[in-house]
mmCIF file as gemmi writes it, N, C-alpha and C atoms, coordinates in Angstrom:
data_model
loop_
_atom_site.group_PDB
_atom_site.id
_atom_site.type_symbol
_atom_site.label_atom_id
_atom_site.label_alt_id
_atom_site.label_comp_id
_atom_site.label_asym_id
_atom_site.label_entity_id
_atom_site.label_seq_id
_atom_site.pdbx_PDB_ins_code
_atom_site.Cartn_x
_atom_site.Cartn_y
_atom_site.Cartn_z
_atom_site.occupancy
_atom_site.B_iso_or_equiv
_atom_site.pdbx_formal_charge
_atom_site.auth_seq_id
_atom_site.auth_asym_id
_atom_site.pdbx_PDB_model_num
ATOM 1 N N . UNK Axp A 1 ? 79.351 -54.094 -17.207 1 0 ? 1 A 1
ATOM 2 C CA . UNK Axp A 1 ? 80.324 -54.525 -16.225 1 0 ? 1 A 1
ATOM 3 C C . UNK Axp A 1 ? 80.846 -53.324 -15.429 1 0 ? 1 A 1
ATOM 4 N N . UNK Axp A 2 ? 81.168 -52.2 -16.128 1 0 ? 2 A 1
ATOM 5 C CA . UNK Axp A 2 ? 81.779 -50.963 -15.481 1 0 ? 2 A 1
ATOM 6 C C . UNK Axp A 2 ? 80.917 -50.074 -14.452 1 0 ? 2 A 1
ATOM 7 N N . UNK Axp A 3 ? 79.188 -50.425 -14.959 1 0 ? 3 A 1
ATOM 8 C CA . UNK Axp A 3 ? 78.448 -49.989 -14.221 1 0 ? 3 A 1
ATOM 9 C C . UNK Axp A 3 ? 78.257 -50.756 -12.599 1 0 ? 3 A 1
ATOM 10 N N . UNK Axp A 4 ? 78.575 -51.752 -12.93 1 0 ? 4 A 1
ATOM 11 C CA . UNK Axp A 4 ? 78.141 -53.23 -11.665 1 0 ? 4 A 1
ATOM 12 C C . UNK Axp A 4 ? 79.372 -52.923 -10.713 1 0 ? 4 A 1
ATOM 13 N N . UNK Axp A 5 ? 80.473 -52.223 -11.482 1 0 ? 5 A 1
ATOM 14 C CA . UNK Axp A 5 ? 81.494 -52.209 -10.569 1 0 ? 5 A 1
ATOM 15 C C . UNK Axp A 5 ? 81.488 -50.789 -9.872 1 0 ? 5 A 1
ATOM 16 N N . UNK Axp A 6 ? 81.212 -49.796 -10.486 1 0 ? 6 A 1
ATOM 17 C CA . UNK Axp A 6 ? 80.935 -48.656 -9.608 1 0 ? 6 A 1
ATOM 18 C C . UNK Axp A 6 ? 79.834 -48.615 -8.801 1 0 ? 6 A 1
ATOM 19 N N . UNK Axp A 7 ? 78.627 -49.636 -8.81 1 0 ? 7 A 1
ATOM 20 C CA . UNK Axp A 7 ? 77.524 -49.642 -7.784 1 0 ? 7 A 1
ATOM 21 C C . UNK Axp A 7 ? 78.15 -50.349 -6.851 1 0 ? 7 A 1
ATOM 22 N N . UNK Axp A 8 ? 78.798 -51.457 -7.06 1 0 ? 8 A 1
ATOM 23 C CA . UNK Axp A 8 ? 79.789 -51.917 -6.065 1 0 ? 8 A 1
ATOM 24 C C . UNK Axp A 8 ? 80.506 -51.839 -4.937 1 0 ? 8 A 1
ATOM 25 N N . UNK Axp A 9 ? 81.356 -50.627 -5.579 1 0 ? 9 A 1
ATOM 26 C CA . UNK Axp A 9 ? 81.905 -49.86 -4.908 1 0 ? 9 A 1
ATOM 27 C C . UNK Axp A 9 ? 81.333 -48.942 -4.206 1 0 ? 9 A 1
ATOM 28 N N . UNK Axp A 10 ? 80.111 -48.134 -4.442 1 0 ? 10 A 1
ATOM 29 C CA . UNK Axp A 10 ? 79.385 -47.072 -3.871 1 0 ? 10 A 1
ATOM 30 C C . UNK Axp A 10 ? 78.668 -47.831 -2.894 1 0 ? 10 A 1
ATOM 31 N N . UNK Axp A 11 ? 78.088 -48.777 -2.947 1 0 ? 11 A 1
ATOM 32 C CA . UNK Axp A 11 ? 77.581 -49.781 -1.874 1 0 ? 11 A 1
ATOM 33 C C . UNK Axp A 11 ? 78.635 -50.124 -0.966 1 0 ? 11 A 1
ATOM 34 N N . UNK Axp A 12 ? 80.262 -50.4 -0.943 1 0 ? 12 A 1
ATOM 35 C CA . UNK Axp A 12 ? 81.04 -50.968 -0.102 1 0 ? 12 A 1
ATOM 36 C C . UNK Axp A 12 ? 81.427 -49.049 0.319 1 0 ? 12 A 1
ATOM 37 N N . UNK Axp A 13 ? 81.624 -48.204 -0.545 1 0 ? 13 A 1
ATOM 38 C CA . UNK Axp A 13 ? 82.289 -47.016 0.673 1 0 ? 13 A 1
ATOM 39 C C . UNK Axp A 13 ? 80.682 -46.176 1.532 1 0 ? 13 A 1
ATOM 40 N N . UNK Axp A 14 ? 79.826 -46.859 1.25 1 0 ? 14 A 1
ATOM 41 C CA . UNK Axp A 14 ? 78.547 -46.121 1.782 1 0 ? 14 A 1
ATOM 42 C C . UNK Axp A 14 ? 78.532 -47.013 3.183 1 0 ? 14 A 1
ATOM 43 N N . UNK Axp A 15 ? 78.667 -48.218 2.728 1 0 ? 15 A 1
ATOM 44 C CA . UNK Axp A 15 ? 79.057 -49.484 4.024 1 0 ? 15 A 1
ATOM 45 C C . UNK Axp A 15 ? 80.025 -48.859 5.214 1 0 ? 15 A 1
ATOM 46 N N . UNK Axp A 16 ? 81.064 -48.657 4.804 1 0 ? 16 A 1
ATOM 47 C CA . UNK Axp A 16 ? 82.16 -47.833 5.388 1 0 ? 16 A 1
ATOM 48 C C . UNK Axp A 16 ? 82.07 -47.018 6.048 1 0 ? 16 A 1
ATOM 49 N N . UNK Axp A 17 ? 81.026 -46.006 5.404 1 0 ? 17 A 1
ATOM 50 C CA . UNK Axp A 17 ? 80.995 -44.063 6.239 1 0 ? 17 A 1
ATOM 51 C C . UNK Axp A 17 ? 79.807 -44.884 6.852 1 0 ? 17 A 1
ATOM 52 N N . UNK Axp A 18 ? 78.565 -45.654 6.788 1 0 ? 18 A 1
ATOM 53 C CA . UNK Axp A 18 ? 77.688 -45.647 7.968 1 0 ? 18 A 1
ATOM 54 C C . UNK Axp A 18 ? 78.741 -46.532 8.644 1 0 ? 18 A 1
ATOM 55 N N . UNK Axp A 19 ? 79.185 -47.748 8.701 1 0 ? 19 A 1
ATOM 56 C CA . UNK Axp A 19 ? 80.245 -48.519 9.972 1 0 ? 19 A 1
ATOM 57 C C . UNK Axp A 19 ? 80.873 -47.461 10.716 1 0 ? 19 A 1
ATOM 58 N N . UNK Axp A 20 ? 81.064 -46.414 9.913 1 0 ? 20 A 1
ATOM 59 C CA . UNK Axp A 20 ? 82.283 -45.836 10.874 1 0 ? 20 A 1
ATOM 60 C C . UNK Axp A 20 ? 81.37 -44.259 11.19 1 0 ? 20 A 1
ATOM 61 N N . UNK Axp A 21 ? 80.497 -44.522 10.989 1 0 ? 21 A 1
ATOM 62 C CA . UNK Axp A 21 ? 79.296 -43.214 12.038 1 0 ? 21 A 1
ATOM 63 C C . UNK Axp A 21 ? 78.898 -44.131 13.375 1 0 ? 21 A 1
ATOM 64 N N . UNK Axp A 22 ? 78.323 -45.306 12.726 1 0 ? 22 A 1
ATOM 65 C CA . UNK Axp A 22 ? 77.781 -45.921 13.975 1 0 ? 22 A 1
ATOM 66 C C . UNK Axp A 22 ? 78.892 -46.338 14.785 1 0 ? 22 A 1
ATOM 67 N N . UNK Axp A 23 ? 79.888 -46.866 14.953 1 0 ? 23 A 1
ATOM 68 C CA . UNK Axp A 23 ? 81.364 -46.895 15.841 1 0 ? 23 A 1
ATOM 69 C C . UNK Axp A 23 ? 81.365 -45.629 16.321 1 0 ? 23 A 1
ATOM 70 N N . UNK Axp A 24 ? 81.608 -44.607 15.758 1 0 ? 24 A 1
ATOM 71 C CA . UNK Axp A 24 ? 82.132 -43.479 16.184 1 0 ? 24 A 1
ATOM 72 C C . UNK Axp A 24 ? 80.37 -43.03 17.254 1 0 ? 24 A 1
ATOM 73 N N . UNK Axp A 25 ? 79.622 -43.028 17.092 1 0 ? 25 A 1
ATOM 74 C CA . UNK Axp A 25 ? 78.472 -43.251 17.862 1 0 ? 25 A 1
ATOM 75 C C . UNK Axp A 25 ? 78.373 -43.724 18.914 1 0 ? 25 A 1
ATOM 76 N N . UNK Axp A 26 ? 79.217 -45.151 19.116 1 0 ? 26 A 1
ATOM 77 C CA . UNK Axp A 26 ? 79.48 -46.051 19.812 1 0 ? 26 A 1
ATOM 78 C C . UNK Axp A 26 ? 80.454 -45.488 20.673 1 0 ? 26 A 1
ATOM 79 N N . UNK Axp A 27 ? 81.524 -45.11 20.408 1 0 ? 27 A 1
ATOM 80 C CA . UNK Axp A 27 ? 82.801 -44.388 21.128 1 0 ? 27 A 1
ATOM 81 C C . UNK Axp A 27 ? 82.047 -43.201 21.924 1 0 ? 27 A 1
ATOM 82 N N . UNK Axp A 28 ? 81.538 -42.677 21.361 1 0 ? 28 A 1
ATOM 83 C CA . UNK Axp A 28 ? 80.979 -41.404 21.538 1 0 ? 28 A 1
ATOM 84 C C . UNK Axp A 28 ? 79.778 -41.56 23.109 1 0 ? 28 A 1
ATOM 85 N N . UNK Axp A 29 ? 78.672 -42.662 23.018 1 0 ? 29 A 1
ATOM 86 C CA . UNK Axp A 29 ? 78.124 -43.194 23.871 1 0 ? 29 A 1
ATOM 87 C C . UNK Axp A 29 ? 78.876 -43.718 25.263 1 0 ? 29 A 1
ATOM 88 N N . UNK Axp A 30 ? 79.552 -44.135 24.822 1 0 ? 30 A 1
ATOM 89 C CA . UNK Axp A 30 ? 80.945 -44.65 26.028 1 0 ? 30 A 1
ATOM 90 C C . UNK Axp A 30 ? 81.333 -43.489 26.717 1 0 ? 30 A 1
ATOM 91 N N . UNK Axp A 31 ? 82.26 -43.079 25.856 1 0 ? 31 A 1
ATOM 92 C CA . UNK Axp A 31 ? 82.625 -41.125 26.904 1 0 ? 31 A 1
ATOM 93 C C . UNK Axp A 31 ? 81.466 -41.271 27.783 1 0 ? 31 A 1
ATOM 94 N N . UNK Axp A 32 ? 80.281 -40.702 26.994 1 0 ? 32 A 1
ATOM 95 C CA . UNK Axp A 32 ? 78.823 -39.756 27.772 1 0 ? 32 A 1
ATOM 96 C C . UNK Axp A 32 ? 78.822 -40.819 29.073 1 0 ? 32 A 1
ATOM 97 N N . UNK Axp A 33 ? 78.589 -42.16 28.84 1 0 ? 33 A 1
ATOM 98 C CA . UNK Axp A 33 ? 78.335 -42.657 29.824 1 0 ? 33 A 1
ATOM 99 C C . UNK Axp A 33 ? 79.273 -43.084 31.19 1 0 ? 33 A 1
ATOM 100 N N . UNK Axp A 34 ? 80.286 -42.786 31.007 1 0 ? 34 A 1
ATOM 101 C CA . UNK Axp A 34 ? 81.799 -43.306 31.431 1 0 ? 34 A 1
ATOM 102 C C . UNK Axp A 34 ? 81.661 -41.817 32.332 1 0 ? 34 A 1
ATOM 103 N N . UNK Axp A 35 ? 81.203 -40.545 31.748 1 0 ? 35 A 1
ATOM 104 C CA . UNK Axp A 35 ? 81.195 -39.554 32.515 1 0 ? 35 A 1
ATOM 105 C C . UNK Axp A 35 ? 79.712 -39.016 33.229 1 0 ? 35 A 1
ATOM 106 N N . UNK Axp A 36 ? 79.092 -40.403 33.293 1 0 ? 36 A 1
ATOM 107 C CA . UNK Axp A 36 ? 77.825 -40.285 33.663 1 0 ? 36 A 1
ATOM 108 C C . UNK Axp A 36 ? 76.878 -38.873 33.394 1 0 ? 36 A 1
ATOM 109 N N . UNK Axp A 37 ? 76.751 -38.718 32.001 1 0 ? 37 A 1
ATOM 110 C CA . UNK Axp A 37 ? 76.059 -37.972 31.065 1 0 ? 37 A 1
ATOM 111 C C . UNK Axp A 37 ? 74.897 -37.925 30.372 1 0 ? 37 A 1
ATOM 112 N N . UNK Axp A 38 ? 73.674 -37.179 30.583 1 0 ? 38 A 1
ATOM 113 C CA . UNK Axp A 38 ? 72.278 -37.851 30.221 1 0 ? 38 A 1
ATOM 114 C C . UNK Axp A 38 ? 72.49 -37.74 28.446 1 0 ? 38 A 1
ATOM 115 N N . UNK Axp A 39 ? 71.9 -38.109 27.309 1 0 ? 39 A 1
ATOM 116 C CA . UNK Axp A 39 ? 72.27 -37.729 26.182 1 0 ? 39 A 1
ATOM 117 C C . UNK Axp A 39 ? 70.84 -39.293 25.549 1 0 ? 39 A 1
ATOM 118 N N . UNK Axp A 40 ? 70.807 -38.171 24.088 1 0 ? 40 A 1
ATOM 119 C CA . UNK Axp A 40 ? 69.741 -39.168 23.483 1 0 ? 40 A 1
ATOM 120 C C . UNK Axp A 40 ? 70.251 -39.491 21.921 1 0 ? 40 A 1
ATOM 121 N N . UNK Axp A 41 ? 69.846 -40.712 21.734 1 0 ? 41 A 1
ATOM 122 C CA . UNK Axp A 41 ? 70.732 -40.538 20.075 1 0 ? 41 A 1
ATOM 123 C C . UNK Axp A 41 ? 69.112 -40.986 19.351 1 0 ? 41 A 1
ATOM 124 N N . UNK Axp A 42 ? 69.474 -40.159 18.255 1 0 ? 42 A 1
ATOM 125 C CA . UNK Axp A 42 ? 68.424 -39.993 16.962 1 0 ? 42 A 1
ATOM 126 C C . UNK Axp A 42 ? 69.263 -40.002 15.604 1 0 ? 42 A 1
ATOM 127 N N . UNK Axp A 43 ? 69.137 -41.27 14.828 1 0 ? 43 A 1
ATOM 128 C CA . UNK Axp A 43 ? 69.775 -41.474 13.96 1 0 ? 43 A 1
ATOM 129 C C . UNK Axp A 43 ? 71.223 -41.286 14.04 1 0 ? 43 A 1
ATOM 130 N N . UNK Axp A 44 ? 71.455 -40.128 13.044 1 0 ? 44 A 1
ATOM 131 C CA . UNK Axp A 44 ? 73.051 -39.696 13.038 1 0 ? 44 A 1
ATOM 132 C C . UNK Axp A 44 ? 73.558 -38.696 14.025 1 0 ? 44 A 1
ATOM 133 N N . UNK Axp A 45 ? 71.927 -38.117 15.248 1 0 ? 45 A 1
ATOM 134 C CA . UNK Axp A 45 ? 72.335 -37.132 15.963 1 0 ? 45 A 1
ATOM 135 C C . UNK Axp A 45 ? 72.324 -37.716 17.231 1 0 ? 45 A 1
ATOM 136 N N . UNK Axp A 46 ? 73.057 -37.017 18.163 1 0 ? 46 A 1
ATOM 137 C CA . UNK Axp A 46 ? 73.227 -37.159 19.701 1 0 ? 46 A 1
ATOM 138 C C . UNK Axp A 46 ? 72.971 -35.638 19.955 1 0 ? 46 A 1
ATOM 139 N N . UNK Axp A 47 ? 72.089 -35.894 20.848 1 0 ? 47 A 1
ATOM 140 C CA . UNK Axp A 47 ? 71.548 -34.95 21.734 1 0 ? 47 A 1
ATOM 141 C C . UNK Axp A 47 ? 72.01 -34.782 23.512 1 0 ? 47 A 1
ATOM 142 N N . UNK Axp A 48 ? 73.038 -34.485 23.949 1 0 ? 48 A 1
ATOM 143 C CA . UNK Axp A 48 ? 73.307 -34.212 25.18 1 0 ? 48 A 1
ATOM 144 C C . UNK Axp A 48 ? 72.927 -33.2 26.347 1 0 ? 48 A 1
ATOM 145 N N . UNK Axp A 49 ? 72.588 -33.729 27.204 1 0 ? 49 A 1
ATOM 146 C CA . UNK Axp A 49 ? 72.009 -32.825 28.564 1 0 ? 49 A 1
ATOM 147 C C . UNK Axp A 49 ? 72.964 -32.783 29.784 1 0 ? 49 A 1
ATOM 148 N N . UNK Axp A 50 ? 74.026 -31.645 29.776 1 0 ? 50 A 1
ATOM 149 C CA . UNK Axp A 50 ? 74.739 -31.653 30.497 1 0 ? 50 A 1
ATOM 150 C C . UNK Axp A 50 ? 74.152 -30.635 32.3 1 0 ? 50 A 1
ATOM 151 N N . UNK Axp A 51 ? 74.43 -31.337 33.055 1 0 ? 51 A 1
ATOM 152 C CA . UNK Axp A 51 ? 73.327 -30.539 34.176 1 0 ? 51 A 1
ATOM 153 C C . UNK Axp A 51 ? 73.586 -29.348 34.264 1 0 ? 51 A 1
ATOM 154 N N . UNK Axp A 52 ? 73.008 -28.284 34.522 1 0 ? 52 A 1
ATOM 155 C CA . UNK Axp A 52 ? 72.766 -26.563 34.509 1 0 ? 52 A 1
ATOM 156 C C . UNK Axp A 52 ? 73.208 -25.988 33.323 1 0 ? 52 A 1
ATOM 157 N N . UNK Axp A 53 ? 73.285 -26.589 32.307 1 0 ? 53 A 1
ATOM 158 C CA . UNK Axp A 53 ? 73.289 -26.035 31.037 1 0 ? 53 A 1
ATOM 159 C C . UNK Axp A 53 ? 72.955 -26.356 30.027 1 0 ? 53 A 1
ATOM 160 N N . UNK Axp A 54 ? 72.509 -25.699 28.772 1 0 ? 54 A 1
ATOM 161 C CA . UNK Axp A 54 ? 72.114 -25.57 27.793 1 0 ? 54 A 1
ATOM 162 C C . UNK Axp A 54 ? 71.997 -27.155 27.016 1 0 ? 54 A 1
ATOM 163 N N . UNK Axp A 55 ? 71.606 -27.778 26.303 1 0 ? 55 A 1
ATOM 164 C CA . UNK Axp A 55 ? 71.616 -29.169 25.223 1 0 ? 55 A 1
ATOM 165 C C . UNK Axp A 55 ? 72.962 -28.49 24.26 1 0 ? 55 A 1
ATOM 166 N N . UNK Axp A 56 ? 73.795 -29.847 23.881 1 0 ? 56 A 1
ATOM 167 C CA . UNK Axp A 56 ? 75.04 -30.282 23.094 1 0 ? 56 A 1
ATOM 168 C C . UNK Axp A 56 ? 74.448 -30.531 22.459 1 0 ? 56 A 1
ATOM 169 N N . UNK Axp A 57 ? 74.655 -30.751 20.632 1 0 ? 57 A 1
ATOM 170 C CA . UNK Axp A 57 ? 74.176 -31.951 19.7 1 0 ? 57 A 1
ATOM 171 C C . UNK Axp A 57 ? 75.594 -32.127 19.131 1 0 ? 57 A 1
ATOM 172 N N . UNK Axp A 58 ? 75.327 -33.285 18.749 1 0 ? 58 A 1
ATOM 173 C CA . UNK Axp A 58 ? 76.345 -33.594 18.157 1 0 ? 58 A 1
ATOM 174 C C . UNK Axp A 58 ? 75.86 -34.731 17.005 1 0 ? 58 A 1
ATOM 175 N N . UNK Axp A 59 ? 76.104 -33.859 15.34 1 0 ? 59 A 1
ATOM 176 C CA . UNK Axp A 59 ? 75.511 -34.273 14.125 1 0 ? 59 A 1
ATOM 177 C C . UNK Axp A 59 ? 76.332 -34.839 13.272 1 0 ? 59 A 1
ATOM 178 N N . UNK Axp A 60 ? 76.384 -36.17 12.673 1 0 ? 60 A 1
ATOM 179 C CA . UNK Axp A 60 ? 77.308 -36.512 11.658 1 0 ? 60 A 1
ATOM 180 C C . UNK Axp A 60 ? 77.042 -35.937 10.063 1 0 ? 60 A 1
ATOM 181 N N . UNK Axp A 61 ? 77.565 -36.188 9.278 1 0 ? 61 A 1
ATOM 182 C CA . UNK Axp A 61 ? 77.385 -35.954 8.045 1 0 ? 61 A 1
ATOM 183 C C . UNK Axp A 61 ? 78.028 -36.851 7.438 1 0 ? 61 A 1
ATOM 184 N N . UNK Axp A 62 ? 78.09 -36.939 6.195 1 0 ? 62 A 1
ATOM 185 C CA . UNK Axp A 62 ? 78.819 -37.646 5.292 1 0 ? 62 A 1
ATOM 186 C C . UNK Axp A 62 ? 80.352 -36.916 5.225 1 0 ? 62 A 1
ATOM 187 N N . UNK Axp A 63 ? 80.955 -35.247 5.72 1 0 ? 63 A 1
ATOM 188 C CA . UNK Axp A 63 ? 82.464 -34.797 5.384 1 0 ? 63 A 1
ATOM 189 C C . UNK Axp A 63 ? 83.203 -34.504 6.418 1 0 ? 63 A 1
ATOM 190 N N . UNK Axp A 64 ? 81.84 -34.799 7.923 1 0 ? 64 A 1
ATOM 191 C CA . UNK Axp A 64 ? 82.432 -34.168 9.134 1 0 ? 64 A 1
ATOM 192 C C . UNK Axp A 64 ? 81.149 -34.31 10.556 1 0 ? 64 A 1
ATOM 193 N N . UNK Axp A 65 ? 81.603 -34.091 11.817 1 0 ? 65 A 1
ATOM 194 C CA . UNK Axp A 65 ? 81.32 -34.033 13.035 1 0 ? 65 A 1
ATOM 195 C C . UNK Axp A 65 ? 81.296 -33.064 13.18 1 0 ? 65 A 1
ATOM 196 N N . UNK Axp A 66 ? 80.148 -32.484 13.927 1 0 ? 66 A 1
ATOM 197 C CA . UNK Axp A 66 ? 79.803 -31.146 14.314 1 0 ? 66 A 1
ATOM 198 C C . UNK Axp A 66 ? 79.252 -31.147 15.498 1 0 ? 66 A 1
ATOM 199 N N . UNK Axp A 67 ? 79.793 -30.382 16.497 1 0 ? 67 A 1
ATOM 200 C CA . UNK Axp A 67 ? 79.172 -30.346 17.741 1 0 ? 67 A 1
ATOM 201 C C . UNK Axp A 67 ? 78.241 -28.817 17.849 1 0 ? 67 A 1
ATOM 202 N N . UNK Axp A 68 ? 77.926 -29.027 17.948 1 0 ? 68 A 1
ATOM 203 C CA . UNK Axp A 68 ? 76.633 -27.518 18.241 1 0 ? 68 A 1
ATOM 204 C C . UNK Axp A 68 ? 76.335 -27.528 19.648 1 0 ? 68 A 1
ATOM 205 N N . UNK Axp A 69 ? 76.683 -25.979 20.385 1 0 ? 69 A 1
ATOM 206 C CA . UNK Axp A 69 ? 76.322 -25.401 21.355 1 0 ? 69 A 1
ATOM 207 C C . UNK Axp A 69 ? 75.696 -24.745 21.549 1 0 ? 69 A 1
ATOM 208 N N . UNK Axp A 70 ? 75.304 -23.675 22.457 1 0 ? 70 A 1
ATOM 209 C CA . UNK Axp A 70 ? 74.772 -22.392 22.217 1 0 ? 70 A 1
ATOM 210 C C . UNK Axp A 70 ? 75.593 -21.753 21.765 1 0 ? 70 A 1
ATOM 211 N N . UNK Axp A 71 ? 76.535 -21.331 21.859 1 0 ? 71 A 1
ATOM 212 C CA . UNK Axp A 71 ? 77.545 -20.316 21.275 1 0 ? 71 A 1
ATOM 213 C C . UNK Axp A 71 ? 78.351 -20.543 20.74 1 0 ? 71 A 1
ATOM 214 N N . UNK Axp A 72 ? 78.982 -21.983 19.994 1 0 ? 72 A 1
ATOM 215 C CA . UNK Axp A 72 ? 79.528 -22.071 18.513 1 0 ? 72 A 1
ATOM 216 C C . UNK Axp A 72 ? 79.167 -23.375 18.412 1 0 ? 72 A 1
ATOM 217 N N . UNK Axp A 73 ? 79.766 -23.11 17.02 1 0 ? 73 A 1
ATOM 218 C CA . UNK Axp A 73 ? 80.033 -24.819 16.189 1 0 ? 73 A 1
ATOM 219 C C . UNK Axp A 73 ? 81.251 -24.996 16.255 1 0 ? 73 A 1
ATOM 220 N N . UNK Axp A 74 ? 81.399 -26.826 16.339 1 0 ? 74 A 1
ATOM 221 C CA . UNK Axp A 74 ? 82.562 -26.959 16.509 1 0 ? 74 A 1
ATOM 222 C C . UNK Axp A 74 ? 82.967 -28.2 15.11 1 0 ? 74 A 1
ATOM 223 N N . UNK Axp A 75 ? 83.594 -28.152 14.34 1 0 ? 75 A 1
ATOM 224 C CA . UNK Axp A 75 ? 83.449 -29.276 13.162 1 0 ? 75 A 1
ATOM 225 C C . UNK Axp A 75 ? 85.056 -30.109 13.137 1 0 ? 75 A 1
ATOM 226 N N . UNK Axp A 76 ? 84.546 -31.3 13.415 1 0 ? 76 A 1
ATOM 227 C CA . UNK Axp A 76 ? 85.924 -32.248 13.093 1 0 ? 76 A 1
ATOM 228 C C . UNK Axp A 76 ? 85.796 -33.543 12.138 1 0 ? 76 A 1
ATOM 229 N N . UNK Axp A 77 ? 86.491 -33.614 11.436 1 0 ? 77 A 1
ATOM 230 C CA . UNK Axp A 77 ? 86.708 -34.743 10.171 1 0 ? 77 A 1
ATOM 231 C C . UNK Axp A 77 ? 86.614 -36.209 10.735 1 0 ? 77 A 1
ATOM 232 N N . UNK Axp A 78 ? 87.437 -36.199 12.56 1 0 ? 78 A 1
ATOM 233 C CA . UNK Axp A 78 ? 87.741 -37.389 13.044 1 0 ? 78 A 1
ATOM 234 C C . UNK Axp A 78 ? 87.264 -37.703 14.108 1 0 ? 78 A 1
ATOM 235 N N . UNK Axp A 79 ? 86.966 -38.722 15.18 1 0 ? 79 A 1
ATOM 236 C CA . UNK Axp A 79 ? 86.392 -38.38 16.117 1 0 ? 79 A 1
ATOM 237 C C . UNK Axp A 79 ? 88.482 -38.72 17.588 1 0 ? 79 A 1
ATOM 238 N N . UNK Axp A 80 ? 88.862 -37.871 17.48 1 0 ? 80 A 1
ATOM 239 C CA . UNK Axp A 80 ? 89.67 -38.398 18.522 1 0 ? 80 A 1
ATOM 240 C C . UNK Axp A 80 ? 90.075 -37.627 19.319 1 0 ? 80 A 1
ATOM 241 N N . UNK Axp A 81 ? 91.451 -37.394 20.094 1 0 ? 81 A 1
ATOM 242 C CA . UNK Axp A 81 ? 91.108 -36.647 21.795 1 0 ? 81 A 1
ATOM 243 C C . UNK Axp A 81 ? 91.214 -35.431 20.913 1 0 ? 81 A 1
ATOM 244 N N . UNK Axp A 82 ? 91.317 -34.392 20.209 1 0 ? 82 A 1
ATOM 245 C CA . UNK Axp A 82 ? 90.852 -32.779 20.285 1 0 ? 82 A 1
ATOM 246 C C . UNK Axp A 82 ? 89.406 -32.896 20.145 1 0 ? 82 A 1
ATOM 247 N N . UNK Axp A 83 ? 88.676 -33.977 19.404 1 0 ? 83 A 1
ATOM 248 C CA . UNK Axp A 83 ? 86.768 -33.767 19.466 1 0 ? 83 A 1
ATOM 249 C C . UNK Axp A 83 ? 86.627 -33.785 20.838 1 0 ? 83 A 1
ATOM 250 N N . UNK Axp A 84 ? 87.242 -35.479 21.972 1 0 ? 84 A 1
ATOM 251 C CA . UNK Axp A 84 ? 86.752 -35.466 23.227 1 0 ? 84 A 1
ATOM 252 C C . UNK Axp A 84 ? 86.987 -34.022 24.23 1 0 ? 84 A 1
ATOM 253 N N . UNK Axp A 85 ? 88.246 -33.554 23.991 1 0 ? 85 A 1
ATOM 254 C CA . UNK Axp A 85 ? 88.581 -32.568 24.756 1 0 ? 85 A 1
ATOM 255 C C . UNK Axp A 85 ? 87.531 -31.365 24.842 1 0 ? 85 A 1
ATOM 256 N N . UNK Axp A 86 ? 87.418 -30.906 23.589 1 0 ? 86 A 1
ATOM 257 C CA . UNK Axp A 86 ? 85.818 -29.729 22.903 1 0 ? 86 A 1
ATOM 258 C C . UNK Axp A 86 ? 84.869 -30.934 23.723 1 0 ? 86 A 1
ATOM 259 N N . UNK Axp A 87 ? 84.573 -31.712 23.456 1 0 ? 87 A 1
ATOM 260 C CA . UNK Axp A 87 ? 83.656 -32.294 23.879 1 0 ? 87 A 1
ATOM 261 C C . UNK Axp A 87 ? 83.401 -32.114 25.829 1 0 ? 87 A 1
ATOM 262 N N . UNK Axp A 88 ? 84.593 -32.211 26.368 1 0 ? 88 A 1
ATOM 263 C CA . UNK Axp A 88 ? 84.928 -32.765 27.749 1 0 ? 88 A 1
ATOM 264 C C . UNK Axp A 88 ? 84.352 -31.281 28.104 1 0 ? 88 A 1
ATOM 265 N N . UNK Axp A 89 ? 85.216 -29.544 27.605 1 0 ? 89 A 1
ATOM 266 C CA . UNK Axp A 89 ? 84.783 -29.195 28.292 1 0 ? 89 A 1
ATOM 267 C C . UNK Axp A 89 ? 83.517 -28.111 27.841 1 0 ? 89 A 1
ATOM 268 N N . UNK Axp A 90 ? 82.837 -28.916 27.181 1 0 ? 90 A 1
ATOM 269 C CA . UNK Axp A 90 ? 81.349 -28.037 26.847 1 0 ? 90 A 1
ATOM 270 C C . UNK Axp A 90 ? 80.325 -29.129 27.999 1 0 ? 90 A 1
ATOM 271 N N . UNK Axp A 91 ? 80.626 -30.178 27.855 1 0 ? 91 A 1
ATOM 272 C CA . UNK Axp A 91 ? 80.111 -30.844 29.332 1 0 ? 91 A 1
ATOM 273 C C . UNK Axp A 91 ? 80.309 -30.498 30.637 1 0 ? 91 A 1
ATOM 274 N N . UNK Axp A 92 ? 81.376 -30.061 30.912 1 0 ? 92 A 1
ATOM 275 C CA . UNK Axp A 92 ? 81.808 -29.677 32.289 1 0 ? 92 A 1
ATOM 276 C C . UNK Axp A 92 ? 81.624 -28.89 33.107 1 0 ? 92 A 1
């Protein structure tokens, strides 16, 4: 019984972190496109093509959001306006 209930559970918070990658994916797609932004998604990654510069990615994980540039990483737990803002102006 104790076992049925911890697979349970690992099945409902695994449910959870992918729902809330793919939403946050979803949010994330909106911006790009809202700011008419070329960008490709591959699984948990987004790949962005901002014009005269370098490719964005932007990688989920299971503890955090990571935006990768050429010249840093940027890592956030959440996706809300300080990610968009990093986000807004590595696009810009």
């Amino acid at each position: 019984m104790q076992n049925l209930l911890q697979e349970n559970t690992s099945a409902m918070l695994l449910n959870y972190v992918m729902n809330n990658v793919h939403d946050s994916i979803s949010l994330i797609e909106q911006y790009l496109d809202n700011n008419n932004t070329e960008y490709q998604v591959h699984g948990n990654n987004i790949e962005i093509y901002p014009l005269e510069k370098n490719v964005i990615r932007i990688k989920f994980n299971s503890s955090e959001i990571i935006i990768i540039s050429q010249a840093k990483e940027y890592s956030f737990d959440k996706i809300n306006n300080h990610f968009f803002s990093q986000l807004q102006s590595l696009i810009s």
